[in-house]
C-alpha positions as CSV (number, residue, x, y, z in Angstrom):
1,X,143.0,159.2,56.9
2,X,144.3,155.8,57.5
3,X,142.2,153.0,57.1
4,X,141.8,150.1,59.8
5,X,142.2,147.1,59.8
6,X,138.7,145.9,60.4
7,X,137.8,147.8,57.9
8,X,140.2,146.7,55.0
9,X,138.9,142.9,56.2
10,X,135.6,143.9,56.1
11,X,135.7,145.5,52.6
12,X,137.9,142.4,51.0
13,X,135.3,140.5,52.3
14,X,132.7,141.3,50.5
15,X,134.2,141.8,47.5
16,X,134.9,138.0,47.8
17,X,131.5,137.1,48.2
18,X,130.6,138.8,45.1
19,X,133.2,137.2,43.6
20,X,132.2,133.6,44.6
21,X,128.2,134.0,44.5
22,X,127.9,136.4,41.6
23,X,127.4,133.7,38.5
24,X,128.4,129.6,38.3
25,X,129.9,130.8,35.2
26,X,131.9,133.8,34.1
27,X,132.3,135.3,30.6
28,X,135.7,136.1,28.8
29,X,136.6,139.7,28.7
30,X,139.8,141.8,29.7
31,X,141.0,143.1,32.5
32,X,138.6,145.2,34.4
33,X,137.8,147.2,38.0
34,X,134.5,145.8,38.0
35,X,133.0,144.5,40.8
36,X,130.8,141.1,39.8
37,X,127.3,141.9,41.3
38,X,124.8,139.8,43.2
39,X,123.0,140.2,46.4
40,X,125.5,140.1,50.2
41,X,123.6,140.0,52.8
42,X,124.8,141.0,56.6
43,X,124.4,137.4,57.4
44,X,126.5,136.3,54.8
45,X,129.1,138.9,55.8
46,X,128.9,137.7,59.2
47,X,129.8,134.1,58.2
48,X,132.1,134.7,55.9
49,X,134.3,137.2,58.9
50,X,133.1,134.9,61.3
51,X,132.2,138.0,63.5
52,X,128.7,138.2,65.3
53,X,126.0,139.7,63.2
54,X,125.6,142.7,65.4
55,X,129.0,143.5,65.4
56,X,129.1,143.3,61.4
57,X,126.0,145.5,61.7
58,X,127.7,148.2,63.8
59,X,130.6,147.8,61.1
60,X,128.6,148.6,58.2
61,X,126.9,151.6,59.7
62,X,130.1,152.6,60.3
63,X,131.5,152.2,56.5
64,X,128.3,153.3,55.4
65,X,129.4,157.0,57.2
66,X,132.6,156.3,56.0
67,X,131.5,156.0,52.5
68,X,132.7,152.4,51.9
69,X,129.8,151.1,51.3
70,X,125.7,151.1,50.8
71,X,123.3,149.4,52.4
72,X,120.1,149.9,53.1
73,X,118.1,148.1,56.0
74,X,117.2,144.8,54.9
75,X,119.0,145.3,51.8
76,X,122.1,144.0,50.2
77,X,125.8,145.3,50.8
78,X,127.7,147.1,47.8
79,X,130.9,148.3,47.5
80,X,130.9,152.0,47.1
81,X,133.8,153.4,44.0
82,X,135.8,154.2,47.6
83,X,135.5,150.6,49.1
84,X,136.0,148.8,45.9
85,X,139.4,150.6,45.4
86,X,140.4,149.9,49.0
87,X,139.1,146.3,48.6
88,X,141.4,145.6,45.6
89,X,144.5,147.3,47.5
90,X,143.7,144.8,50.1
91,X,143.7,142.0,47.6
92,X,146.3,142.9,45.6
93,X,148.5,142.8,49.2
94,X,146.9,139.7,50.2
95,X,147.3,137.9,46.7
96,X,151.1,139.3,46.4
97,X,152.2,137.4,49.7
98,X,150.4,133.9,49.1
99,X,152.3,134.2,46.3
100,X,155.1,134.5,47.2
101,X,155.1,132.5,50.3
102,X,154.6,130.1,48.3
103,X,157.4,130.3,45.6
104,X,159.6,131.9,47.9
105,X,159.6,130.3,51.3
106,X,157.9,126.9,50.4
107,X,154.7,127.3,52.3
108,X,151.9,125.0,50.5
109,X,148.7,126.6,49.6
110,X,146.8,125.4,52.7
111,X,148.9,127.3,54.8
112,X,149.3,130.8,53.1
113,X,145.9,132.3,54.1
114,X,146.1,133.2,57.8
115,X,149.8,134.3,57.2
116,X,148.5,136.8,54.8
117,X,145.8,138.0,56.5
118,X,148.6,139.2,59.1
119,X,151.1,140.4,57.0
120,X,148.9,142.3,54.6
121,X,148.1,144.8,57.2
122,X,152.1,145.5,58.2
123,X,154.0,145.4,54.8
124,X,154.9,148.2,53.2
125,X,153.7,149.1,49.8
126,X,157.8,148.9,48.9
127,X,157.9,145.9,50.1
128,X,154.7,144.5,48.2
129,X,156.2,146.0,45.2
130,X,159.5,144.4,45.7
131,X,157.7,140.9,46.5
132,X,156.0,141.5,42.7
133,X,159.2,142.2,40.7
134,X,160.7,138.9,42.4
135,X,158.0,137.2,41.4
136,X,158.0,138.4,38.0
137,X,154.9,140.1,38.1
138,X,152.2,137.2,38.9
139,X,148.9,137.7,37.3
140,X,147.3,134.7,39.4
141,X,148.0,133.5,43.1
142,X,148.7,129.9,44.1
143,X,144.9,129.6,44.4
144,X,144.0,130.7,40.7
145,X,143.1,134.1,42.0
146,X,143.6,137.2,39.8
147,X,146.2,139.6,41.4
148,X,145.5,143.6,40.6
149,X,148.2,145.2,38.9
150,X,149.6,148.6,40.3
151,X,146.9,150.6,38.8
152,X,144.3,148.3,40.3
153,X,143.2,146.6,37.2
154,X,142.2,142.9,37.6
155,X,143.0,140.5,34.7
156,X,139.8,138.2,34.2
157,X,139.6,134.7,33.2
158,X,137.0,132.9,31.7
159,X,136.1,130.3,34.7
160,X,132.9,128.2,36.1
161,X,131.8,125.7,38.5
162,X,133.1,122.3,38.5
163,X,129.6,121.2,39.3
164,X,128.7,122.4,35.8
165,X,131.2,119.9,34.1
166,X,129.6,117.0,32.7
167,X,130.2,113.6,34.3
168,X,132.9,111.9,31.9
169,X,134.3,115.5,30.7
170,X,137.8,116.9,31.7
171,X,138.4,120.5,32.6
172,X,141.6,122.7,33.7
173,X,141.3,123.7,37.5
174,X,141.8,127.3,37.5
175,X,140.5,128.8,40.7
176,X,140.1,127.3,44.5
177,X,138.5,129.3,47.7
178,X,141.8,130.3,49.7
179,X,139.7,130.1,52.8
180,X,138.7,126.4,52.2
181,X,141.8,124.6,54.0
182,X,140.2,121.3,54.3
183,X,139.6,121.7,50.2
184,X,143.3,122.6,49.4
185,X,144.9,119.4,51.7
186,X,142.5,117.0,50.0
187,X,143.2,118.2,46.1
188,X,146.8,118.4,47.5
189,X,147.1,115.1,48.7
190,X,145.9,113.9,45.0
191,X,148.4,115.6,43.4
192,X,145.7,118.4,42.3
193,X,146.5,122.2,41.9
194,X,145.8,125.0,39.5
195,X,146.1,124.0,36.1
196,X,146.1,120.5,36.7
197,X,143.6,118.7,34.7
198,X,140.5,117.2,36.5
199,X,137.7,114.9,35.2
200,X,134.3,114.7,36.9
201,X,133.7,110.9,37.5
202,X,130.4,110.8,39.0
203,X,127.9,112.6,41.0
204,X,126.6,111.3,44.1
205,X,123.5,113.2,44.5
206,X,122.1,110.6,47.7
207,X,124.7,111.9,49.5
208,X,126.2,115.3,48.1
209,X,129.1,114.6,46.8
210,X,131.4,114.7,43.3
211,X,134.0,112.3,42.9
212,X,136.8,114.0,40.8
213,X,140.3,112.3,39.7
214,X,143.7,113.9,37.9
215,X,144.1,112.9,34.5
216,X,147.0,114.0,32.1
217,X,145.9,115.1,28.6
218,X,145.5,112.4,27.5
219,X,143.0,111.3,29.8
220,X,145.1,109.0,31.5
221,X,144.3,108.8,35.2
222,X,147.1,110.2,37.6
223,X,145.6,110.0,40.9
224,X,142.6,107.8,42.5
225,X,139.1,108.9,42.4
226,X,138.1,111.3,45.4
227,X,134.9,112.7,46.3
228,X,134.4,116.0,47.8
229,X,131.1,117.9,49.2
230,X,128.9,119.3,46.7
231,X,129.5,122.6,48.9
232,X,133.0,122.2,48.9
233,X,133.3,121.9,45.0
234,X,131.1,124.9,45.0
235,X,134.6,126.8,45.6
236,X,136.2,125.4,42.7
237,X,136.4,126.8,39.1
238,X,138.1,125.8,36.3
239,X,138.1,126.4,32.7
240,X,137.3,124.4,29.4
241,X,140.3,122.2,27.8
């Protein structure tokens, strides 16, 4: 039975909460189907869809029948085996196309996440496989995110949170929430992308923030300091030089 498209939203969504709320830090390990764990709520469903809470209600009874997911009143949302291969088809579609919007037709990375959301839902698994061998078969989106592989097997990456970097250290930007386009434009506009080298400057814990600059690896400075929200830097990981 065919899938909707609600449905293949709803699922991707949560697996990108876990993803982003499961640990500040991850391990290293190898590639994997695993689904990092931690505790979705229907709230944080709801404002991560941006859909009311008693429609995402109605839409997890309905995947609960469906058997893509379990939740339990007042508990917290998991992925059954079902979901979590339907949510990594999703995101292996989704991933695919950012890519290759980008390297292909020259979008930036701000402006790759609604266009995928579309197309992911029309394109043919041909053509997703077509997109892959032009690319060269990506393991990582513009964003830093891992891309499955045919068989559905992430490739993980030893990542944390750049609010864990000392102030005065360096660290390699590895991964940045597709969803935050405010984020994107501002590390954009300071010449900042994945794999670009970042030092924490100073934290500003009066009013929130983390001023962050690009540095070469040398440490030489390549852009002005910039500060961006605690929250905001929340959806930023990077990896030890």
């Amino acid at each position: 039975m065919t899938t909707s498209a609600s449905t293949q939203d709803y699922v991707k969504a949560i697996w990108k909460l876990h993803e982003w709320h499961s640990a500040l830090e991850d391990k290293d390990g190898a590639a994997s189907t695993a689904l990092p764990q931690c505790v979705i709520s229907p709230r944080d469903l709801a404002q991560e869809t941006g859909m009311r809470a008693s429609t995402v209600s109605g839409a997890l009874a309905r995947m609960t029948d469906q058997g893509y997911v379990m939740h339990a009143p007042y508990g917290g949302i998991q992925l059954t085996e079902k979901g979590r291969d339907l949510a990594i088809h999703m995101l292996r579609r989704h991933r695919i196309i950012e890519t290759y919007l980008v390297r292909e037709l020259s979008y930036t990375w701000d402006q790759v996440h609604e266009e995928a959301e579309r197309l992911e839902h029309a394109a043919s698994d041909m053509m997703i496989e077509r997109m892959e061998e032009r690319l060269g078969f990506p393991d990582r989106d513009p964003h830093g995110d891992p891309i499955p592989d045919r068989a559905g097997i992430l490739p993980v990456f030893a990542t944390m949170n750049v609010n864990l970097v000392p102030v005065g250290a360096s660290a390699v930007l590895s991964r940045v929430n597709d969803d935050e386009e405010d984020l994107l434009r501002t590390l954009d506009q300071h010449g900042v992308h994945v794999d670009s080298i970042i030092r924490v400057v100073s934290l500003q814990e009066e009013d929130s923030t983390i001023t962050l600059q690009a540095v070469s690896s040398d440490g030489t400075a390549l852009s002005e300091p910039f500060a961006v929200s605690q929250s905001s830097a929340d959806y930023i990981r990077v990896s030890r030089l």
